[in-house]
PAFIGU-930535 format. One line per 10 residues: number of its first residue (from 1); their letters; for each residue x, y, z of C-alpha. Coordinates in steps of 0.02 Angstrom, whole numbers, plus 32768, in hexadecimal, padded with zeros to 4 digits. Example, Ala and Ser with C-alpha at 12.3 -4.5 7.8 and 13.67 -1.06 7.14 Angstrom:
<rs>
1	AS	8267/7F1F/8186  82AC/7FCB/8165
</rs>
This chain:
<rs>
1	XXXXXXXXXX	E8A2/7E02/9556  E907/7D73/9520  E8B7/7CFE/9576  E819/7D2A/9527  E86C/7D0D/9486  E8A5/7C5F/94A6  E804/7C41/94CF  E79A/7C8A/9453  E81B/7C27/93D9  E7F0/7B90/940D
11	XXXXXXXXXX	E73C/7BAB/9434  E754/7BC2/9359  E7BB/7B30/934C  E742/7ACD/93BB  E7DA/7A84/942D  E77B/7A79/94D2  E7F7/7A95/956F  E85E/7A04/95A5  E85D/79B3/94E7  E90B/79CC/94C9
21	XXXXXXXXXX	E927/7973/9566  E8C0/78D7/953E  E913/78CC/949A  E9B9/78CD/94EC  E978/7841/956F  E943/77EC/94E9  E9C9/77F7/9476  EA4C/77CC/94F3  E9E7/7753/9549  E9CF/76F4/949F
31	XXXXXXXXXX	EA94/76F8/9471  EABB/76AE/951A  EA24/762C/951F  EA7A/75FC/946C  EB29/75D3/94CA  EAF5/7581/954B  EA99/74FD/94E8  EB22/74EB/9473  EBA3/74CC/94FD  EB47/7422/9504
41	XXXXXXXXXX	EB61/73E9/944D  EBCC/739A/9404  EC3A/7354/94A4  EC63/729F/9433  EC7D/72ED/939C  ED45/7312/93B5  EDD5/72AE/9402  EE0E/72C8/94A8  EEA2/7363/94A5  EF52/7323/9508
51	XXXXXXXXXX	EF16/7379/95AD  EE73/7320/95A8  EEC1/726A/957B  EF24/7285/9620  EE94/72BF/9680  EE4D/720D/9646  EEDD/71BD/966A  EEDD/7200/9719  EE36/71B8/973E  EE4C/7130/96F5
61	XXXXXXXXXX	EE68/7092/9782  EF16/7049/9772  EF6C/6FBC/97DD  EFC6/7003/9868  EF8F/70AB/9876  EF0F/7106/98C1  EEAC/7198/987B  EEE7/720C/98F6  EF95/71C6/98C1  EF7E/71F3/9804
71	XXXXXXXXXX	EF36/729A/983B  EFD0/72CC/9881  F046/72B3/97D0  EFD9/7348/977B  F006/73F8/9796  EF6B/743E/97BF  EF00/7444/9865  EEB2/738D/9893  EE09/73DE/9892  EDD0/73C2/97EB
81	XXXXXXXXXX	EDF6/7327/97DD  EDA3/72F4/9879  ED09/7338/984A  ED0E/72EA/978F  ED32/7247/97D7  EC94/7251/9852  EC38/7277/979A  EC74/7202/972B  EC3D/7173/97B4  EB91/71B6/9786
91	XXXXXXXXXX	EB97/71CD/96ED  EC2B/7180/96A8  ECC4/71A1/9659  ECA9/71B0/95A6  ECC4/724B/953F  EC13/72A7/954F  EC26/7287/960C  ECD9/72DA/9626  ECB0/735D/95C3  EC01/738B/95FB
101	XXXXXXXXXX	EC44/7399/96A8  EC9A/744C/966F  EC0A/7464/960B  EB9B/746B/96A3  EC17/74CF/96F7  EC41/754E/9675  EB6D/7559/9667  EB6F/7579/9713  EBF7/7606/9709  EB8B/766E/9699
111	XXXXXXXXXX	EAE1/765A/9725  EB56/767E/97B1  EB70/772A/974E  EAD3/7759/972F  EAA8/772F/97D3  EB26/7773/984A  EB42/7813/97DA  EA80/7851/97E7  EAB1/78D4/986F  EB41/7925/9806
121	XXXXXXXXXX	EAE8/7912/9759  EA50/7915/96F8  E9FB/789C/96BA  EA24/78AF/9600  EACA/78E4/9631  EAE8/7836/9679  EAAC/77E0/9607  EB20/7842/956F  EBAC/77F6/95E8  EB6C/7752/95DE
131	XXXXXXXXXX	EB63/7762/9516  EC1B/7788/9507  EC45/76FC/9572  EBE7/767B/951A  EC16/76C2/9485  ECCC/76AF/949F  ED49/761C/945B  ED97/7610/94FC  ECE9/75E8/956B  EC97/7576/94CD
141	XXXXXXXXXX	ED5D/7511/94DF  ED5B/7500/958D  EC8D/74C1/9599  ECC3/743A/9533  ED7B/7416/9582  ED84/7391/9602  EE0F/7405/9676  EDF2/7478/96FE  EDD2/7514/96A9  ED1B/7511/96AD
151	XXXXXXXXXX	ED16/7507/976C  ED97/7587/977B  ED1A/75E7/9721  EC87/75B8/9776  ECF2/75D8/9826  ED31/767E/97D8  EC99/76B8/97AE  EC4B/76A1/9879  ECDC/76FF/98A6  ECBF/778A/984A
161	XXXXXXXXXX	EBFD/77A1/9867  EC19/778F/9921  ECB3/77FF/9918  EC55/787D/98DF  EBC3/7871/9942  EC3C/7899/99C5  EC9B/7920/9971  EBF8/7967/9959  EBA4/7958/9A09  EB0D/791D/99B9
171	XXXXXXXXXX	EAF6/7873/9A26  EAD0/7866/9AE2  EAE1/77AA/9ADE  EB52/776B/9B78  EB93/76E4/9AFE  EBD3/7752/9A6F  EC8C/7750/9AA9  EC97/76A0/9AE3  EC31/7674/9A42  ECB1/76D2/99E8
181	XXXXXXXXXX	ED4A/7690/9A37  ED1E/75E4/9A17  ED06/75E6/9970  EDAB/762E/9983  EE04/75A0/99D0  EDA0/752A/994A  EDD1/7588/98B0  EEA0/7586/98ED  EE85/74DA/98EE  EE37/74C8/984E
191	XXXXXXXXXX	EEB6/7533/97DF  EF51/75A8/9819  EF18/761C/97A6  EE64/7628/97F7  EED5/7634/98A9  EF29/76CE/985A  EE76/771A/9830  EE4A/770B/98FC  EEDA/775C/991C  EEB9/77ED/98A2
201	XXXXXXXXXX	EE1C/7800/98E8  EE4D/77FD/99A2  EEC7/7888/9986  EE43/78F0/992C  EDC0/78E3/99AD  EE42/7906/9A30  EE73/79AE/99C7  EDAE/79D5/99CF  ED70/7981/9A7D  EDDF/79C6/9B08
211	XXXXXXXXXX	ED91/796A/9B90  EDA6/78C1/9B4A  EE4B/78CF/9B1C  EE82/786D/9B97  EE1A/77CF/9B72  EE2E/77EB/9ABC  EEE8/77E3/9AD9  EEF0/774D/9B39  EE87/76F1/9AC7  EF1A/773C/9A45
221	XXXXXXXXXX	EF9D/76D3/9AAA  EF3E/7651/9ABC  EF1D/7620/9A15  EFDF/764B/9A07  F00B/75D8/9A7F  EF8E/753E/9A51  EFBB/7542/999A  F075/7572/99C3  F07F/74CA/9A27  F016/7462/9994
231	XXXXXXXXXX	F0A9/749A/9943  F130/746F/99A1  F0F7/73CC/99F5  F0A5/737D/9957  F0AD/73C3/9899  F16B/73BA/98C9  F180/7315/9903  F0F4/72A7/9890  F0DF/7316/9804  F11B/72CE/9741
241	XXXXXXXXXX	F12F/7357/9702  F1C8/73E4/970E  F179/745E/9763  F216/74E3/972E  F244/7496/9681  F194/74A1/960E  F16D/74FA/956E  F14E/7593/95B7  F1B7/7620/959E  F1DE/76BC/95F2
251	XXXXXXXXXX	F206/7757/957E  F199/77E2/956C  F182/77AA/94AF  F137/770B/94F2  F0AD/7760/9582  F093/77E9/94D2  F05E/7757/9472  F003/7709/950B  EFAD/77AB/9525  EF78/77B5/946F
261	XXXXXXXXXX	EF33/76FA/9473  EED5/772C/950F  EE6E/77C3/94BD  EE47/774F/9421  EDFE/76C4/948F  EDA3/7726/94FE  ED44/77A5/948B  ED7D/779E/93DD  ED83/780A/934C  ECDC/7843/936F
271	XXXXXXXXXX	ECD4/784B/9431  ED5F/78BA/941E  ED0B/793C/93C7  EC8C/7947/943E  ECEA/7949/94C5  ED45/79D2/9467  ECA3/7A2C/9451  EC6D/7A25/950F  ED0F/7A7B/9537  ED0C/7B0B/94C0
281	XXXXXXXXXX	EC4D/7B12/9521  ECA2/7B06/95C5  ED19/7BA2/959F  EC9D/7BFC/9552  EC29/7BED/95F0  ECCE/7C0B/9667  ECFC/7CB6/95EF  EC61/7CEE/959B  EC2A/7D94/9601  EB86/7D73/95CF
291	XXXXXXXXXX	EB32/7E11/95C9  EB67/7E42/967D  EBB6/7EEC/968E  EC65/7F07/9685  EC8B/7F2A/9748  EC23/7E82/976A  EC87/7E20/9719  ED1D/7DCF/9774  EDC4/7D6A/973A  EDCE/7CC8/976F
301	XXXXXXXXXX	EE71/7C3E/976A  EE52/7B8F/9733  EE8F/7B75/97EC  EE03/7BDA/982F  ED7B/7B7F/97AF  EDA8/7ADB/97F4  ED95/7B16/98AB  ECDF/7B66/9875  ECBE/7AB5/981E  ECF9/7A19/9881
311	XXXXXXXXXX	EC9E/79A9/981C  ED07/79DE/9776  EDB7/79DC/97EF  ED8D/792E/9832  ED56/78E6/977A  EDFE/7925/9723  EE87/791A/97B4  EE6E/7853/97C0  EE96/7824/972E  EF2C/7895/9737
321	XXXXXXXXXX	EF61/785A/97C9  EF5F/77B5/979F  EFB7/77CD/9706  F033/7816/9770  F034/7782/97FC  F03E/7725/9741  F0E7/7758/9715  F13A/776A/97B8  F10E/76AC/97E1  F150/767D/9739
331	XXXXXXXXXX	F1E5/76E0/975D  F207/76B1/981E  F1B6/7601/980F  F1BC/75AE/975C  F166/75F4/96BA  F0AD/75DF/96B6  F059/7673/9668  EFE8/7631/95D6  EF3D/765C/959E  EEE3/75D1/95C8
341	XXXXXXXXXX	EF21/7601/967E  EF11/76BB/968A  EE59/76B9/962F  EE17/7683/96D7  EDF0/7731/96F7  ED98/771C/9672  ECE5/773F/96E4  ED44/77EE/9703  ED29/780C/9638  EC82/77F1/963D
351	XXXXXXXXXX	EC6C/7852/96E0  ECCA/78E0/9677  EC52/78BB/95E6  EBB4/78D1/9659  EC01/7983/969F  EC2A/79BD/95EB  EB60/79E4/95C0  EB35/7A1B/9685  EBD3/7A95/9674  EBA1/7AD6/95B2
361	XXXXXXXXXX	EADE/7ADF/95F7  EB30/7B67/965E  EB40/7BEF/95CA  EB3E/7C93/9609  EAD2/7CCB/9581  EA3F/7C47/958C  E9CB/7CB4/960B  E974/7C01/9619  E9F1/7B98/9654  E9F9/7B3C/96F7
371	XXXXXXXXXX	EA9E/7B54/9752  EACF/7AE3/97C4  EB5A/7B4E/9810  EB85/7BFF/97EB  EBDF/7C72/984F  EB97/7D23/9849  EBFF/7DA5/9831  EBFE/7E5C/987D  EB67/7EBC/9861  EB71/7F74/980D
381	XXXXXXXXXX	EB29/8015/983B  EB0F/8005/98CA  EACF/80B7/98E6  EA3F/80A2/9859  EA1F/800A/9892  E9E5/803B/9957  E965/8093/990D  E91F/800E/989F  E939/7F74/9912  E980/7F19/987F
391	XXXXXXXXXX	EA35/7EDC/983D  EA5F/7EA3/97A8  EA59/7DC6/97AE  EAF2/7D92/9757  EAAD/7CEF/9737  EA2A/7D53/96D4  EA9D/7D91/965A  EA90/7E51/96C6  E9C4/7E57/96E8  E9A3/7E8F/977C
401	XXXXXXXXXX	E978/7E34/982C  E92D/7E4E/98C4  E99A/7E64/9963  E97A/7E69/9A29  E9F7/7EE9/9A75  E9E5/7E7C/9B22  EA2D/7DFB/9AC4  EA9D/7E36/9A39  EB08/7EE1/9A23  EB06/7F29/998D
411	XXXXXXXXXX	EBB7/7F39/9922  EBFB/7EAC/998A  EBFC/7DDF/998D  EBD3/7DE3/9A47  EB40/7D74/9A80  EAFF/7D34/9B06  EAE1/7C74/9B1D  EA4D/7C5E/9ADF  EA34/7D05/9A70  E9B9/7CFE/99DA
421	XXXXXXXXXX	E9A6/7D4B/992D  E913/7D32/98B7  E913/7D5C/9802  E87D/7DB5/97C8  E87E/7DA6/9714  E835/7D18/969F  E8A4/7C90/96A5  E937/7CB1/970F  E97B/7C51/9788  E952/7C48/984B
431	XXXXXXXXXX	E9EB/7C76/98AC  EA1F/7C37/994C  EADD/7C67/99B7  EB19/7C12/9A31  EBBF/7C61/9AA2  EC43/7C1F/9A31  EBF7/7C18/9997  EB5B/7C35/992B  EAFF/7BBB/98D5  EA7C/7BBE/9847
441	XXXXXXXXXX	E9DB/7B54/9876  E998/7AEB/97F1  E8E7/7B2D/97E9  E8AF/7BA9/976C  E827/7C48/9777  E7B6/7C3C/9702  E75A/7CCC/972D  E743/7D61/96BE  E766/7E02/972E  E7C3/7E86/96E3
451	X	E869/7EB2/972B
</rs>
């Protein structure tokens, strides 16, 4: 009956299906086609910042040194500066040139998104990630700063589409993990920060993929080990600057204030809200019965909605974990949390962005909704319901479904592998269970039998 509703509505309101959809597309496509244009303007129009006058200065030819030579004096990976020297002998050295090296990179962060996230998200939501990344102060800076941010970014952002692909299972490709571990070893050697991001993801996939724990773990040690020796064997020895005296401190006022800069720079005033908003969504779709009966309905931990949704776990325990490999290093090592440093997870926001509308789609009350993972609780009456053939769909806010008793028992969660359950109602979702868990297809009925 409901469903009729929404549709008769907008029959009246003359909204054919799918229009809120292509506004969205187009609204967020717009916003980020507006960034990524305007990450190309105005690259001569301000003076070169301190860390960019000593990028130039390490390019720049001197008598009786070598670039490889002036490399080594900076505190940061060599690989950035390799690269931007093979581009400035193209293109030059001036200002536009520096700078529209991260420009392309940072540009190329956002595709990489949208591209290697199309198996965990929808179009529009992708593209409402890529908004509030171009949208931010921190990615606008760093397209237009001649440091190694922008690659981290770019590097950052490969992980994490590929990452997921594998979380999720979602990619046959032979060359997925061997893809993924080298951009790995590349991004350790680009920024520490984007080495502490592998890391973080390697121990996440390990949690989730037990039968690659063992490779995952040695690629752990071995980026570990590589960087550990870069370390010891050169930073320590060439380096000008004091790698355990800086003006970083080490208080928990100072990662407070860090912390503070971080959520201004990354989404702002505004981004804030909204992200604000797609939580309250999020618990509401996590807590909201949603018309089900009362014995259908079952209380779940935070634990257990993370285990139910990888995708979420692997977006938000990153970032955590590398603000925790963030202030152990700074405490253990030397002091080196800042925001400019720990904002290379920064592709992990806008992953978290993307989920927020997929996870608020998900309200328990929308009978039209498309669920991309649900887990179905215990049907009721089981008694009434053998002579029917039907259960209620807890997806369908408590219609009632179709079962096969070959396939599924009635008043339990036991399935077989490859068990099936079809709504018959306008509008509901198609069901389909697997032996561990049960996931909502993406297609809807449109038919018009009556349940």
């Amino acid at each position: 009956m409901t469903d009729n509703v929404v549709d008769d509505r907008r029959k009246w309101a003359g909204i054919r299906p799918g229009f809120d959809r292509g506004v969205a597309i187009a609204c967020f496509g717009t916003a980020c086609a507006i960034g990524l244009v305007f990450a190309f303007v105005g690259l001569e129009t301000h003076s070169f910042s301190f860390d960019e006058l000593f990028t130039a200065r390490l390019l720049e030819p001197a008598e009786g040194t070598t670039l490889l030579s002036r490399i080594v004096t900076d505190v940061h990976p060599p690989l950035y500066l390799l690269a931007l020297s093979f581009f400035t002998q193209l293109f030059g050295d001036g200002d536009a040139a520096l700078r529209s090296f991260s420009a392309i990179f940072a540009c190329g962060a956002i595709l990489v998104f949208i591209a290697t996230t199309r198996s965990a998200f929808s179009l529009p939501a992708r593209l409402f990630g890529a908004a509030m990344a171009t949208g931010s102060l921190f990615w606008f800076y760093q397209a237009q700063n001649a440091r190694s941010y922008a690659l981290g970014l770019l590097i950052g952002a490969g992980v994490m589409g590929l990452g997921l692909s594998l979380l999720l299972g979602r990619s046959r490709s032979r060359l997925l993990v061997p893809g993924l571990l080298a951009l790995m070893v590349a991004g350790s050697f680009v920024h520490f920060y984007v080495m502490y991001v592998c890391l973080a993801v390697l121990i996440v996939l390990g949690l989730f993929k037990r039968r690659d724990r063992a490779v995952l773990g040695g690629a752990a040690l071995f980026l570990l080990l590589a960087t550990g020796l870069y370390v010891k064997l050169v930073m320590e020895h060439y380096s000008q600057v004091s790698l355990g005296n800086n003006w970083y401190q080490n208080n928990p006022a100072w990662y407070v204030s860090v912390l503070k800069s971080c959520v201004q720079y990354s989404l702002g005033d505004q981004g804030l809200v909204a992200f604000i908003l797609c939580g309250v969504g999020i618990l509401y779709s996590r807590l909201a019965p949603g018309g089900q009966p009362a014995s259908a309905v079952t209380t779940c931990s935070p634990i257990h909605w993370f285990q139910s949704d990888p995708t979420t776990a692997f977006l938000v325990a990153v970032p955590l974990l590398v603000l925790a490999g963030g202030i152990v290093s700074s405490t253990v090592l030397a002091p080196n949390f800042w925001d400019r440093n720990f904002l290379v997870v920064s592709p992990f926001i806008w992953g978290l962005a993307a989920r927020s509308p997929s996870s608020c789609s998900r309200c328990p009350r929308s009978s039209l909704r498309v669920c991309p993972r649900a887990r179905v609780a215990p049907y009721t009456s089981p008694s009434a319901n053998r002579r029917t053939g039907s259960n209620p769909c807890p997806l369908a806010g408590g219609r009632r479904c179709r079962w096969s008793p070959r396939t599924t028992r009635p008043g339990t969660n036991q399935t077989t592998r490859s068990s099936s359950m079809k709504a018959v109602m306008p509008g509901t979702c198609r069901v389909s269970h697997s032996r561990s868990s049960y996931s909502a297809g993406t297609s809807i009925e449109r038919g018009s039998r009556a349940s």
